[in-house]
C-alpha positions as CSV (number, residue, x, y, z in Angstrom):
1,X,52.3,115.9,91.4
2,X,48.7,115.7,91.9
3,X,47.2,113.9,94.5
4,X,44.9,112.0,92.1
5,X,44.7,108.9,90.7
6,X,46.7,105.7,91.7
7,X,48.0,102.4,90.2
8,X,50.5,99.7,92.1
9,X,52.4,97.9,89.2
10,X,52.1,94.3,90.7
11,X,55.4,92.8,89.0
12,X,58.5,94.7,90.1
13,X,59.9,96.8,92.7
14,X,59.9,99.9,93.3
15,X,56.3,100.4,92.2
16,X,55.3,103.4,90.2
17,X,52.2,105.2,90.5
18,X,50.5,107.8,87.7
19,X,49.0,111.2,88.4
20,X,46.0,111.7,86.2
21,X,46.0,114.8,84.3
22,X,50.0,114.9,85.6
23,X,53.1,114.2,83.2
24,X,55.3,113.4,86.4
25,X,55.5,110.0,87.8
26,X,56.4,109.1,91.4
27,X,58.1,106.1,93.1
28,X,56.7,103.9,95.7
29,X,58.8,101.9,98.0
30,X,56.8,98.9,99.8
31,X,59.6,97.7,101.9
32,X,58.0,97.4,105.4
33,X,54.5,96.8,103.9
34,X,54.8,93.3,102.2
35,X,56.7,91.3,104.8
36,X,54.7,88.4,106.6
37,X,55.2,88.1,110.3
38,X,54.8,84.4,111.4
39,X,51.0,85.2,112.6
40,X,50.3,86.7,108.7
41,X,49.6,89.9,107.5
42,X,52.1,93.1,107.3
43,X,54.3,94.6,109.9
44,X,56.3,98.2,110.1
45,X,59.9,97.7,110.1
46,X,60.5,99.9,113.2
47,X,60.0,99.3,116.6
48,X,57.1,102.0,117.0
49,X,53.5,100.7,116.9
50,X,52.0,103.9,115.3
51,X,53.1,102.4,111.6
52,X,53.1,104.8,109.1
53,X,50.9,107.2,108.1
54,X,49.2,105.8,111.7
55,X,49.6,106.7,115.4
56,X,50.5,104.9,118.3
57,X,52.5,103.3,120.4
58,X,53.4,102.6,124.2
59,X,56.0,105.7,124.5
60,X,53.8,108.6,125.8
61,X,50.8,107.3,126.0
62,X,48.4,108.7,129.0
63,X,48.7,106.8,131.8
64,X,46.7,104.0,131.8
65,X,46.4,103.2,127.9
66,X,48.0,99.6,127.5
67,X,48.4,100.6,123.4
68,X,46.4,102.8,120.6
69,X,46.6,103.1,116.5
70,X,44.8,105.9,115.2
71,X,44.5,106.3,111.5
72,X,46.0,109.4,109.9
73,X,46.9,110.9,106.6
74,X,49.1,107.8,104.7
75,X,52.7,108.3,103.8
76,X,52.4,106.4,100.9
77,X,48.9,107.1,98.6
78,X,46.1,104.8,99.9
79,X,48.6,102.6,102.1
80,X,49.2,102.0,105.5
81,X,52.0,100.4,107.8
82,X,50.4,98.7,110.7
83,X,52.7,98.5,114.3
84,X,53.4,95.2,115.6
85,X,51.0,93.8,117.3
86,X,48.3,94.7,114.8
87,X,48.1,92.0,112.0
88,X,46.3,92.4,109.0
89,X,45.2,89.2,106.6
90,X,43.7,90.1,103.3
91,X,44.4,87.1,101.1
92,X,43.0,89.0,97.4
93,X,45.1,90.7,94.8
94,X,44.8,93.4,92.8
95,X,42.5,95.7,95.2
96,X,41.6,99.2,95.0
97,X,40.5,101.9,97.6
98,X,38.8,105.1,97.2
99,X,41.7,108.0,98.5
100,X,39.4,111.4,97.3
101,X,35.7,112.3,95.7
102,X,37.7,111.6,92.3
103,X,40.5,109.0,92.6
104,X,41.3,106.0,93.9
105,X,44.2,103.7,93.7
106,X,44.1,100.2,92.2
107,X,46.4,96.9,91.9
108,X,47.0,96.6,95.6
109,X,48.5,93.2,96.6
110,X,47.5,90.9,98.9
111,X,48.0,91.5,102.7
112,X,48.6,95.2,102.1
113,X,46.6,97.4,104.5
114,X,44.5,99.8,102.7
115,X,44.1,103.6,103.7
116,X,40.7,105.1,103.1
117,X,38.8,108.0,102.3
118,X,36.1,109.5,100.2
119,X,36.5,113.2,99.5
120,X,39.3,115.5,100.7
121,X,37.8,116.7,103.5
122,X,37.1,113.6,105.0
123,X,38.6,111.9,107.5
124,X,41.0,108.8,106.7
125,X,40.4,105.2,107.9
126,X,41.7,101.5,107.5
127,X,39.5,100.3,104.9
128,X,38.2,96.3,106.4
129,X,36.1,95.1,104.0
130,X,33.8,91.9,104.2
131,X,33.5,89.4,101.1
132,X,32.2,90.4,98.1
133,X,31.6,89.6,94.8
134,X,31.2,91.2,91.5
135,X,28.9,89.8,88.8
136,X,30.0,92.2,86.0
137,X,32.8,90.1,83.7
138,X,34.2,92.6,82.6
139,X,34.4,95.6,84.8
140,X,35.6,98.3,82.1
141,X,33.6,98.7,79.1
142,X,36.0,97.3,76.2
143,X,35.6,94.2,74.0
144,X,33.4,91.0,74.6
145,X,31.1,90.9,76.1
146,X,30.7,94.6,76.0
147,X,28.5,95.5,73.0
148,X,27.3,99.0,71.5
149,X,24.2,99.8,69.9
150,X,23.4,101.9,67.3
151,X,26.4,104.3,66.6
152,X,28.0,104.0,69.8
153,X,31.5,103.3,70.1
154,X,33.8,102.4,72.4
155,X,37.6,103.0,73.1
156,X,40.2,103.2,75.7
157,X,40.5,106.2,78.2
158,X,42.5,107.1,81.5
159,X,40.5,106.2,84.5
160,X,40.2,107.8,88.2
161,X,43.9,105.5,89.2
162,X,45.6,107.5,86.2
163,X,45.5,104.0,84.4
164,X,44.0,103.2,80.9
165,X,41.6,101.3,83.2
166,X,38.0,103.2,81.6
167,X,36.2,102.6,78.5
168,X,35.2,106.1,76.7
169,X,31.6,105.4,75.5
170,X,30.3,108.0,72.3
171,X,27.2,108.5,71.1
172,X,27.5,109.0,67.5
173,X,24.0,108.9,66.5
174,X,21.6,112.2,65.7
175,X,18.4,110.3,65.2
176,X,18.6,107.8,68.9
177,X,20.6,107.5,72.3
178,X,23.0,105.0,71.6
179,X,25.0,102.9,74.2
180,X,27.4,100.0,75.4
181,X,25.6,97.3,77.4
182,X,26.9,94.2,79.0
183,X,25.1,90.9,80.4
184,X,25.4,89.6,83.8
185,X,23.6,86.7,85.5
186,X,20.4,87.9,87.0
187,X,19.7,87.1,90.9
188,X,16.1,87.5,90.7
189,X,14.6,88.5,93.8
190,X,17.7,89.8,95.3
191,X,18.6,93.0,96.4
192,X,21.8,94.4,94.5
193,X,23.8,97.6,94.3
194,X,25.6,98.9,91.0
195,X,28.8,101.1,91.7
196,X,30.9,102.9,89.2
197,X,33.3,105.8,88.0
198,X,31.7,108.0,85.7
199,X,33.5,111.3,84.0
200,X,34.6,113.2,81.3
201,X,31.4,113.5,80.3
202,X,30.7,115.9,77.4
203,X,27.8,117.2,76.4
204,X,25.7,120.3,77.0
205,X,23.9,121.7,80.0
206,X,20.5,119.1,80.4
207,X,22.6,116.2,79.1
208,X,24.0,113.4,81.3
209,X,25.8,109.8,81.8
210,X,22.8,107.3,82.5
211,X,23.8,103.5,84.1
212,X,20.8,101.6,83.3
213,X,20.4,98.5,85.3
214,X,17.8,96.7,83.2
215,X,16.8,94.3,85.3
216,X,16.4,96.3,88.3
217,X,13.2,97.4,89.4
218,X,11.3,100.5,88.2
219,X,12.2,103.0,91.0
220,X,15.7,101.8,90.5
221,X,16.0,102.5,87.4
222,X,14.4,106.0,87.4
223,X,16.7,106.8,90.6
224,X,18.6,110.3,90.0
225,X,22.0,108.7,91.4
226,X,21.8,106.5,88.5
227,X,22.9,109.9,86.4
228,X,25.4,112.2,86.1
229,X,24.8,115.5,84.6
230,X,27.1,117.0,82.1
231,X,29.3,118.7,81.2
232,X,31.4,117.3,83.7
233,X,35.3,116.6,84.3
234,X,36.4,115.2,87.2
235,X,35.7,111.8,88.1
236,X,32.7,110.7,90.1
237,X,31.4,107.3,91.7
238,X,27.8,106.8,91.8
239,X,25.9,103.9,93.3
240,X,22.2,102.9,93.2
241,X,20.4,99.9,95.0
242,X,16.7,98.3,93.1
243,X,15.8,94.3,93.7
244,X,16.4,92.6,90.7
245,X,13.4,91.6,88.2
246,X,13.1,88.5,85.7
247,X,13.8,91.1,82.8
248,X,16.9,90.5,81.1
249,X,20.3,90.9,83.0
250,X,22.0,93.8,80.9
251,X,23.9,96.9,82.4
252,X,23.2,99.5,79.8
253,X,26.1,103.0,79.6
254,X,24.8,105.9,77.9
255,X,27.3,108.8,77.3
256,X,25.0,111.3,76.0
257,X,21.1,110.9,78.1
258,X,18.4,113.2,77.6
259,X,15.1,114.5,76.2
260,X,16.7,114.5,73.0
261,X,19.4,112.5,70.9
262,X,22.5,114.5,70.7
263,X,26.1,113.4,70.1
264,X,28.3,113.3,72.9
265,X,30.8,111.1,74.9
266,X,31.9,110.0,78.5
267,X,34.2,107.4,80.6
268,X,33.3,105.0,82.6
269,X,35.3,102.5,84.7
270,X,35.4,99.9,87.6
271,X,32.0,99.0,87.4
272,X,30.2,96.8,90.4
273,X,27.1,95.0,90.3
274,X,27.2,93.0,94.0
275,X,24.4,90.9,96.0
276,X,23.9,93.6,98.6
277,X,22.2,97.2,100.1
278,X,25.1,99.1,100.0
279,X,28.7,99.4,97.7
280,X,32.2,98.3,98.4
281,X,35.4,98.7,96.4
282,X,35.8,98.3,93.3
283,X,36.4,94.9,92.3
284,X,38.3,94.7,88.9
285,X,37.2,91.7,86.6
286,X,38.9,90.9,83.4
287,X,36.3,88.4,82.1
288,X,35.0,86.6,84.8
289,X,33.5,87.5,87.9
290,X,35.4,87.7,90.9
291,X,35.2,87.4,94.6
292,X,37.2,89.8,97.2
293,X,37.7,87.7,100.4
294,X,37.2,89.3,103.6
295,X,39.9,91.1,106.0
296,X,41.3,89.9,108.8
297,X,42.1,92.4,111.0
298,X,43.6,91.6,114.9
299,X,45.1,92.3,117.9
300,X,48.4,90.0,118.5
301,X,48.8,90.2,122.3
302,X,45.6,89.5,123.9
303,X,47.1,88.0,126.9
304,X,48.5,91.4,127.5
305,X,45.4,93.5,126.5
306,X,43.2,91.6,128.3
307,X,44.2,93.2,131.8
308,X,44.4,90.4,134.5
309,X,41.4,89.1,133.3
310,X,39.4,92.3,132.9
311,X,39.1,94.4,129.7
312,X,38.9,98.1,128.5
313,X,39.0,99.1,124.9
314,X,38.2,102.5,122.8
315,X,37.1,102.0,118.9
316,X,36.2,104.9,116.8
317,X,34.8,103.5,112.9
318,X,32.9,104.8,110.4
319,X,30.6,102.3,108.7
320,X,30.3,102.3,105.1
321,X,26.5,101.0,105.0
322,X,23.7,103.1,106.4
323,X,21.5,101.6,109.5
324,X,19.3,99.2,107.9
325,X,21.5,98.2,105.1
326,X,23.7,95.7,106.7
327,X,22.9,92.3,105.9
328,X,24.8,90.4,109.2
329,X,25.4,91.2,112.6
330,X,28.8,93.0,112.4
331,X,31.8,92.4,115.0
332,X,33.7,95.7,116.1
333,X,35.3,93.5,118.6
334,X,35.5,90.1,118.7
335,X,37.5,88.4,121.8
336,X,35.7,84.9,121.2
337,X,31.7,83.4,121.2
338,X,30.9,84.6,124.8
339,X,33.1,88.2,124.5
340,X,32.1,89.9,121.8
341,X,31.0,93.7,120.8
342,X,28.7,94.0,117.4
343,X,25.9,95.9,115.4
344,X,23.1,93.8,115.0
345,X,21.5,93.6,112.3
346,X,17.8,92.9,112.6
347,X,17.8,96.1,114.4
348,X,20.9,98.4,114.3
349,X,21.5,98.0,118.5
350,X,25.1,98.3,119.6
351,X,25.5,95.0,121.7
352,X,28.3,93.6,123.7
353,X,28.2,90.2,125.7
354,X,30.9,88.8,128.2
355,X,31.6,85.9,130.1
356,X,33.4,85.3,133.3
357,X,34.3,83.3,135.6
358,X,31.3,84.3,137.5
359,X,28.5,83.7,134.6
360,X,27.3,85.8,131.4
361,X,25.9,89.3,130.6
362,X,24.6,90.9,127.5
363,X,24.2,94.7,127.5
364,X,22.2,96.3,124.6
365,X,21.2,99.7,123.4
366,X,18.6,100.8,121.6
367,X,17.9,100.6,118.0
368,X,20.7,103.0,116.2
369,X,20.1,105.1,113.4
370,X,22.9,105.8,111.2
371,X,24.2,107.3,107.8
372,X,26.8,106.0,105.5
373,X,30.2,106.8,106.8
374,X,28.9,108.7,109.9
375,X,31.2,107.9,112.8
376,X,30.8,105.8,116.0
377,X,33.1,106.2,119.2
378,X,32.3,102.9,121.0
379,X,34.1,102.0,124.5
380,X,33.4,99.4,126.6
381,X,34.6,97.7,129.6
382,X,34.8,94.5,131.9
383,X,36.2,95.3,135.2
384,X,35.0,94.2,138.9
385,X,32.6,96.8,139.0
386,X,30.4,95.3,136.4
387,X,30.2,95.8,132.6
388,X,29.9,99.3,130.1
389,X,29.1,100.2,127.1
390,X,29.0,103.6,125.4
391,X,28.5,104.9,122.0
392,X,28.5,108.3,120.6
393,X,27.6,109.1,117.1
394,X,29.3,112.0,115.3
395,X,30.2,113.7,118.4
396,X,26.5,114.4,119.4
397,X,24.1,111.3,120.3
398,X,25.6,109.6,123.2
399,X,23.8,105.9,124.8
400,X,25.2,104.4,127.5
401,X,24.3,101.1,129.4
402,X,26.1,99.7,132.6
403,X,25.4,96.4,134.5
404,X,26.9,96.5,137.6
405,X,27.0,92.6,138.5
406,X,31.0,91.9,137.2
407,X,30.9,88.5,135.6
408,X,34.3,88.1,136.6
409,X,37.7,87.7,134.8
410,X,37.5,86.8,131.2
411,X,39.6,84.3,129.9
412,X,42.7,85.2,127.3
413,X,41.3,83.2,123.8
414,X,43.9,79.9,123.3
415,X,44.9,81.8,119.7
416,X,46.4,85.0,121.7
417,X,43.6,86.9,119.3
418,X,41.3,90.2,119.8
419,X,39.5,91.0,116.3
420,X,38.9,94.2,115.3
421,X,35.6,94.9,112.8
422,X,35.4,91.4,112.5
423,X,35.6,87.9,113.6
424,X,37.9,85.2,113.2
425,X,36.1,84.8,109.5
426,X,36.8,88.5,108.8
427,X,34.7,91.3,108.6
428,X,31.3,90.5,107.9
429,X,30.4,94.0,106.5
430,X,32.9,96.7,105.2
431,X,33.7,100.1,107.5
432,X,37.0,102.0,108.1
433,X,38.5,101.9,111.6
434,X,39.9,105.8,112.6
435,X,40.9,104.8,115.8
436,X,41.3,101.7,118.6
437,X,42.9,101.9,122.0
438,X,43.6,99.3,124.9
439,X,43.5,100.2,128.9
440,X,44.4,98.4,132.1
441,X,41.5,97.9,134.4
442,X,42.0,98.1,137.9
């Protein structure tokens, strides 16, 4: 079977998921996935911590290492199993996550950890998302409120989950480009980002698949990653960010752009338009929009992580925004007010605050530059000697910055609680986690 597109059936067990392009079917099996532990969130079956398609766990680790769950190829497409003490909240049906440059899988339930990545030769992460929202009612071009114009028509075509979840668009017209538009509600003055899956694009070479936002600004609308050239096959997600005028909120899709009218055809499907700089998952609407609460992610056993008062943790992530796209200061960890570790966002410094029994300290690095999905290795310690932090980016720029007054032993948070990419709230801004690990302090 093909590894390529995905779809959980949400109403009985087992669940089946379709190969695009593939006559097989496979089964899924979410036994170990779905069952709520008394804190929330899932739990693997088994007494390892690793979970599947994860690895960790207190049997052979170094010495040292209190615990550790590193992300790793999922045994089950776009799902993970988390260990134990990691519990995961995520309150919103019917997700979806991106598992290659050309699929992802859709109809995830609730409370079901998702398992990242965006080509194949990427690395894979736990996909923690903040809350979003997408103002496009219907998210696959179909019936009302879609409309065509001119000789466009529209029909139903297989989309990157192997679902008849796209809307094939054709322009049937000689004389002018025609297309399928939809109206949102405008946010004038805000800054917005359009997402969607684009392919099967016919056509010949100088031809492509336009996503007109027409009531983005100018440079928006004349961005190249608004277009896809054809002929192409394989599906494709595109994203482009403008600040949104007082011109009529339409999304326009035209299969067959160019410097020329010519007949041609291509599918489009999952189709965001959210208040912010950067994209998320797709958020599937069926006539409304719809709103994607934030993920919960935590550690369980604080009183045992946080190491007779002193604390020593490893994170690798990979942020899905770019420096300067964020829109709030961003937890990586999150102990409690006085203990945290986050991006801020008025500048993109890494900064981490603690406080003892002994008083307060806030360590800071420099401003950070960043691209989407490039990876951070963050560690970080209170311990009597005083208080670290460290960050490398993609294996190259290193920053460190020590203060060497301690401010003495931190206190274990009255909910038993260390957050991970987030806060008690959830995550305030979406990234994948590759990687977190735990270590006594002496």
């Amino acid at each position: 079977m093909k590894a390529a597109a995905r779809r959980f059936a949400l109403t009985d067990l087992p669940l089946v998921i379709l190969a695009a392009g593939a006559a097989s079917t496979c089964t899924l099996d979410l036994q170990g996935t779905g069952g709520r532990s008394r804190e929330g969130g899932t739990r693997s079956d088994g007494d390892g911590d690793g979970g599947s398609g994860g690895d960790g766990g207190v049997d052979g680790l170094p010495n040292g290492m209190l615990t550790r769950w590193a992300a790793g190829a999922p045994a089950q497409p776009g799902i993970y199993e988390l260990p134990r003490w990691l519990t995961l909240e995520s309150p919103t049906p019917e997700k979806t996550v991106q598992i290659g440059e050309s699929a992802i899988v859709s109809g995830i339930p609730a409370d079901v950890p998702r398992a990242r990545r965006t080509g194949e030769d990427r690395p894979w992460g736990l996909s923690l998302e903040g809350a979003r929202e997408n103002r496009i009612p219907l998210s696959t071009p179909g019936q009302r409120p879609w409309r065509v114009i001119y000789d466009a028509s529209l029909a139903e075509a297989r989309g990157p989950d192997g679902e008849m979840s796209a809307g094939r668009v054709s322009d049937e017209d000689t004389e002018q480009a025609s297309a399928a538009y939809v109206p949102v509600d405008r946010s004038d003055g805000s800054t917005s980002t359009i997402s969607g899956w684009v392919g099967d694009i016919d056509g010949e070479k100088g031809d492509f698949a336009w996503i007109r936002a027409f009531a983005f600004d100018d440079a928006a609308q004349a961005d190249a990653r608004t277009k896809v050239l054809a002929p192409a096959r394989a599906w494709r997600r595109i994203d482009f960010t403008g600040v949104e005028t007082d011109r009529a909120g339409q999304i326009w899709l035209y299969p067959a752009a160019g410097e020329a009218p010519r007949l041609s055809a291509a599918s489009f499907a999952f189709l965001n338009l959210e208040s912010a700089r950067y994209p998320s998952s797709a958020i599937p609407t069926t006539g409304n929009a719809r709103r994607r609460e934030a993920d919960v992610l935590y550690a369980n056993n604080a009183e045992w992580l946080i190491w007779k008062g002193w604390f020593k943790a490893l994170i690798e992530l990979a942020p899905n925004y770019a420096s300067g796209e964020q829109l709030a200061d961003h937890d990586l960890l999150y102990i409690d007010p006085g203990n945290r570790v986050f991006l801020r966002a008025s500048d993109g410094a890494l900064v981490m605050t603690a406080t003892g029994a002994r008083g307060a300290a806030t360590l800071a690095t420099e401003g950070l530059s960043w691209e989407r999905e490039q990876a951070f290795l963050v560690e970080l310690s209170s311990s009597p000697a005083g208080l670290s932090l460290q960050v490398t980016l993609d294996g190259e720029q290193e920053i460190s910055v020590d203060a060497p007054a301690a401010v003495g032993a931190i206190s274990v948070p009255e909910s038993g609680r260390i957050h991970i990419l987030g806060d008690p709230g959830g995550s305030q801004e979406c990234a994948d986690l590759r990687r977190v690990e735990f270590y006594e302090v002496h």
